[in-house]
N, C-alpha and C positions, 0 to 999 in steps of 0.2 A: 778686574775692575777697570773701568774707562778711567782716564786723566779729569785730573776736574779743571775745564778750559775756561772757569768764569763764564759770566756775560756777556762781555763785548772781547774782539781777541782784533789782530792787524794782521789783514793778508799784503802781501808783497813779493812779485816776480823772485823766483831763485837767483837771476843775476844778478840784484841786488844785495844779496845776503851773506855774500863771501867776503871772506877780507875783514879787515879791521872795521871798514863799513858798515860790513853785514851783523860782526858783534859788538860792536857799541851801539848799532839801532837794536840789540835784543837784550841787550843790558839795560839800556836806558826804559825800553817798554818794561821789562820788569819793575821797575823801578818807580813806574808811574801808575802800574797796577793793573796794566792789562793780562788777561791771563792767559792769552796764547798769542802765538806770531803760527802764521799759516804761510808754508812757504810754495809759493805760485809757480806756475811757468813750467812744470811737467819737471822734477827733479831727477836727476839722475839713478839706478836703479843702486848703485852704493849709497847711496843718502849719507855722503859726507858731509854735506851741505848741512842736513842735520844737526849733524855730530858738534858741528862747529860752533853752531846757537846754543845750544843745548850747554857747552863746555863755557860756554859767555856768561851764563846763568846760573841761580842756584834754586828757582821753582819754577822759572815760564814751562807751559807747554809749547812742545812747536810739535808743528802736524802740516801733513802734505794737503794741497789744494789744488792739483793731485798729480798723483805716478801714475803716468798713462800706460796701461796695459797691454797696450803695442809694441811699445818699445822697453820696455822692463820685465825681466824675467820675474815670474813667481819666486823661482826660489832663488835667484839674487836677491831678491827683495827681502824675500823671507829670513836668508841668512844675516842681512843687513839689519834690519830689525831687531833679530836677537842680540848683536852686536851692539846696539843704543842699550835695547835697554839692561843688557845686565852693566853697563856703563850709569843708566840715568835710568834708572828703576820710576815707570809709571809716569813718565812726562814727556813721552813721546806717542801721537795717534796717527796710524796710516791711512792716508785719504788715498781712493784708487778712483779713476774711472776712464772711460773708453774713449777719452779727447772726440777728433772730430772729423766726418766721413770726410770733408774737402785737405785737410791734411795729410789723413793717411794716403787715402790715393785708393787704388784698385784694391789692395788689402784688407782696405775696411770694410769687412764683409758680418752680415750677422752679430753685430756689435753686442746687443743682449746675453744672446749664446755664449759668445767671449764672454763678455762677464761672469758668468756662471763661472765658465771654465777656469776663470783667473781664480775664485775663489776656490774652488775646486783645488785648484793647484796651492795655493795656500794654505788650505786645510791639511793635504797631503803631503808636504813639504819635511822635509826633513826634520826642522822645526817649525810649527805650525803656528802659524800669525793667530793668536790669540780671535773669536767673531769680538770678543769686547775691547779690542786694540785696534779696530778698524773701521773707516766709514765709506761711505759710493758715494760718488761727484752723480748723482739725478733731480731728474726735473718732471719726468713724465711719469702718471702712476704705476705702471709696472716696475718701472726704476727705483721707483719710492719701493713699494713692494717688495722687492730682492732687499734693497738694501734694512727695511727691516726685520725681512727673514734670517738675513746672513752675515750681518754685520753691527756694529753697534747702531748706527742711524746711517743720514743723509746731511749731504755737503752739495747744497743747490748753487747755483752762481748764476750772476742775471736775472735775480727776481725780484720781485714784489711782495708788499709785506701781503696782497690775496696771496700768491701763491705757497708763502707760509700757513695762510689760513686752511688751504686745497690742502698742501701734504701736509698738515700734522694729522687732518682728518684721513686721509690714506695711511701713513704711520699709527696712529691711533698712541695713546699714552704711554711714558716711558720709555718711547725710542728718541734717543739725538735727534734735533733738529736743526743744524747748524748754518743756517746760508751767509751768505758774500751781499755786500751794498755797498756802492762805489759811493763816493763824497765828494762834494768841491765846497771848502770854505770860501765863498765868497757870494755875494748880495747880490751884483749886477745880472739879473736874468743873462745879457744878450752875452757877457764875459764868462760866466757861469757853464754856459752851454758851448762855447767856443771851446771850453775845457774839456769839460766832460762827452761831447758829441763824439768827437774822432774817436777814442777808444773803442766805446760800444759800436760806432757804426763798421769801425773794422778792426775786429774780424766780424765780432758776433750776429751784425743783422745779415751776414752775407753766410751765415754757416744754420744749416737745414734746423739741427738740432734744438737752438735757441730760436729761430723763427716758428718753427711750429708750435714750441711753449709760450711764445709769446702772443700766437693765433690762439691758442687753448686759454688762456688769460682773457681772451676778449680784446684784445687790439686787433689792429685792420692790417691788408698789405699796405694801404694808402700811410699808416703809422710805421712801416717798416722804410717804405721805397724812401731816396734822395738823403740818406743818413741818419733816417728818422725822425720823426715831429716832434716838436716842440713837449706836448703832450708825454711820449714815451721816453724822452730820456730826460723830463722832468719827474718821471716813476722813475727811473734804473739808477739813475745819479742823485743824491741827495744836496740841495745847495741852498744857500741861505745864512740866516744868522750862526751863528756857534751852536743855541741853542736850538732853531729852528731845524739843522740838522739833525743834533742830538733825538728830537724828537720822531724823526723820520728813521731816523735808525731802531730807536728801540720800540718804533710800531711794529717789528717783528716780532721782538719779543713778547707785546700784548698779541699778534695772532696766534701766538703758540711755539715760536723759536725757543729752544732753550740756548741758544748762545748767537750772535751776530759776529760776522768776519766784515772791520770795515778795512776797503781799499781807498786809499787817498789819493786822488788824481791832484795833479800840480800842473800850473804853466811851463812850459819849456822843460817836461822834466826834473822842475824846483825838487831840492830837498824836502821829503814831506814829515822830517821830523816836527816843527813848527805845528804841525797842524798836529800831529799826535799829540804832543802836552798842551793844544787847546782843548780838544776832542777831549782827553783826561778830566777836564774840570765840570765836563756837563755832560760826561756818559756816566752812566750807571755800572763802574767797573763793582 
């Protein structure tokens, strides 16, 4: 049986998530009702990192957003897994997917295939990663596809509440739908996008994978080129009032998300706890 990660859950890079830091921001989300922390930034294939949120809490789920499969073995992964959870029985979900061909480098070869293979290896693993303890980081419908052949759902990043509308009809009923929506609490359009621009424009407008889902969406190169328009990273970032946010967030959930991962972007790097126990008072945890 999958974990049950609520409605709305908190993604956040894994460097942030160690240390006293990393477990008072997942005791406090507990606390405020969100129901998973999604831990970013390609985690280690021991998923101490994990173990560590998980041992801060007494019901959050935390779930990867994801172990890249390049660099993590199956059955590391796999033995690791079993490791959580006969520790935290049911509150932990494995997000996997194939990161990004400008990363790997010359290795990144047949990325799709890999994936197969990754699950492959999962299944056949000494101890075999549960398909209902695991989701695929996709965006593209074959991706969608695998990941509701073989896995509990799909864990999108950089989309659009279309693009939730696109895969839950690829997914079809029943299967996870869990995507990433980045945020910036703040009103001033020109302040707004000073924030939230730089992230998405690097890496992601500069990485093949997320430009081509972004051409299949209906944007243009002209909406890709110079760090991106106005336009598209007023879709990929959500800013505005508390509420006016809220509202952009949980239009996933009316195209067919069964759970939204919000990421909170901040000035200089700001603490974005602030912004979680606003977010708290007008998400639909």
């Amino acid at each position: 049986m999958s974990p049950r990660l609520g409605r709305i859950g908190i993604w956040r890079p894994a460097p942030f998530l160690t240390g006293a830091v990393g477990a008072e921001t997942a005791a406090e989300l507990e606390e405020l009702g969100y129901g998973t922390l999604w831990v970013g930034g390609s985690p280690s294939a021991d998923l101490d990192v994990v173990e560590h949120l998980l041992a801060a809490t007494t019901r959050l789920v935390v779930a990867t957003g994801i172990v890249n499969i390049w660099d993590s073995p199956a059955d590391t992964v796999a033995e690791s897994f079993h490791r959580i959870e006969a520790r935290y029985p049911n509150r932990f979900l494995l997000g996997i997917g194939a990161g990004h061909r400008e990363a790997v480098g010359a290795g990144y070869v047949r990325p799709y295939t890999r994936l197969v293979e990754y699950l492959d290896e999962l299944d056949s693993a000494a101890r075999p990663v549960p398909l209902d303890r695991r989701v695929l980081a996709a965006l593209g419908p074959r991706a969608l596809r695998l990941a509701g052949e073989r896995t509990a759902g799909a864990h999108p990043y950089l989309t659009t509440p279309e693009h939730t509308r696109r895969a839950r009809e690829v997914l079809g009923a029943g299967v996870l739908l869990a995507p990433e929506h980045k945020v910036v609490l703040e009103s001033d359009p020109a302040t707004a996008r000073a924030v939230g621009r730089p992230p998405v424009a690097n890496p992601y407008l500069r990485l093949v994978n997320y430009t081509n889902n972004l051409l299949r969406l209906g944007y243009t190169e002209q909406d890709i080129a110079d760090d991106g328009s106005d336009a598209l990273i007023d879709d990929l970032v959500a800013w505005g009032t508390d509420e006016s946010v809220a509202a952009k967030v949980t239009a996933h959930l009316d195209a067919g998300a069964d759970h939204v991962s919000v990421q909170v972007l901040t000035a200089d790097g700001a603490d974005p706890r602030p912004a979680y126990r606003r977010l708290a008072t007008v998400l639909p945890l």
